[in-house]
N, C-alpha and C positions, 0 to 999 in steps of 0.2 A: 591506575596504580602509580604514586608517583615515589621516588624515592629523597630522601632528604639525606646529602650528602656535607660534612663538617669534618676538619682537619681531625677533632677529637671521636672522632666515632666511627666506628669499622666503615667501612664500606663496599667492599669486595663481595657480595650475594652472586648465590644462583640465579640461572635465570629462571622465572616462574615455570610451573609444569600449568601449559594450559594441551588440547585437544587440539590435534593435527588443523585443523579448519578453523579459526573463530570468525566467523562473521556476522558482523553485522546487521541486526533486523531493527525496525520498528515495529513488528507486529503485537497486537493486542494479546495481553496474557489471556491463557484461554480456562476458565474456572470448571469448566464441566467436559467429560471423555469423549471422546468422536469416535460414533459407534458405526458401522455399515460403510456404504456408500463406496465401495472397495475398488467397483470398476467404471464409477466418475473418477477415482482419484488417479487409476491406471489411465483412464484415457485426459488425464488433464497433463499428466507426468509426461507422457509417450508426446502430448503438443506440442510440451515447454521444450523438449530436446529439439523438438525443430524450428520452434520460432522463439524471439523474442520478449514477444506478450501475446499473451492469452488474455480475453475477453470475459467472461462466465455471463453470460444474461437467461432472465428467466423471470416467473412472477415473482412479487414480493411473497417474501415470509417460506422460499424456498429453500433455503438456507446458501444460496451462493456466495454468501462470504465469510461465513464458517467452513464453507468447503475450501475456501481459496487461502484460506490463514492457515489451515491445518496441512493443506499443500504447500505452502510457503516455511512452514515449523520442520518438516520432512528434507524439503530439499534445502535449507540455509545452507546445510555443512558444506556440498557440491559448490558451493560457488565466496569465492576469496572473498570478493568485495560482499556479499550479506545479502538480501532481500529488504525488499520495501515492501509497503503497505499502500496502497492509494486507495483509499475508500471513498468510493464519488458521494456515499450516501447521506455525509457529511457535509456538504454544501446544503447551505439555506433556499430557501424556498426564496423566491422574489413575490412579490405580492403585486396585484394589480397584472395589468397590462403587461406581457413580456414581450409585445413588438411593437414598436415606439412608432410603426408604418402604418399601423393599421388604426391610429388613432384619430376620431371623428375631427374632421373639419379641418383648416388650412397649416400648414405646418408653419411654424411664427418666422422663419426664416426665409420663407418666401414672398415677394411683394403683392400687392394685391393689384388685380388690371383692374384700368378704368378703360371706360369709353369715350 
């Protein structure tokens, strides 16, 4: 909200009516209801009051990150600064080789011995 203040135009407003808490989230809008799953979200809640971060791992396609958003949309208000989103699943795949050690034959940086 930004206000545009000029000698010729009122300027003295209210301040906005916003909701005790606003904070802060990047979280994905979520298009469809979050049904069940009542005492993962109790025991994800009961974690987050004790630590920091909380981890969710599990197979793909369990839903651990609809579950983590929907806990994330519940708790915003409790916390000033907002909630974040970090979704690892988001990162690219690398292709090929992912340990540069284990690659066949001499590494170019090293010299070769003679006899």
């Amino acid at each position: 909200m930004v206000q545009l203040c000029h000698a010729d135009l009122r300027n003295d407003f209210p301040p906005l009516r916003t909701p005790k808490s606003v904070g802060a989230h990047n979280l994905p809008a979520q298009l469809t209801s979050f049904v069940g799953r009542g005492a993962q979200i109790a025991d994800v809640r009961k974690l987050l009051a004790d630590n920091r971060l909380v981890t969710l791992t599990g197979a793909g396609g369990a839903g651990k990150t609809r579950l983590a958003v929907e806990i994330a949309g519940c708790i915003a208000p409790e916390y000033a600064d907002g909630v974040a989103s970090n979704a690892s699943a988001t990162f690219p795949r690398s292709s090929g080789n992912r340990c540069p050690s284990k690659r066949r034959g001499r590494p170019p940086h090293l010299p070769r011995h003679t006899r």
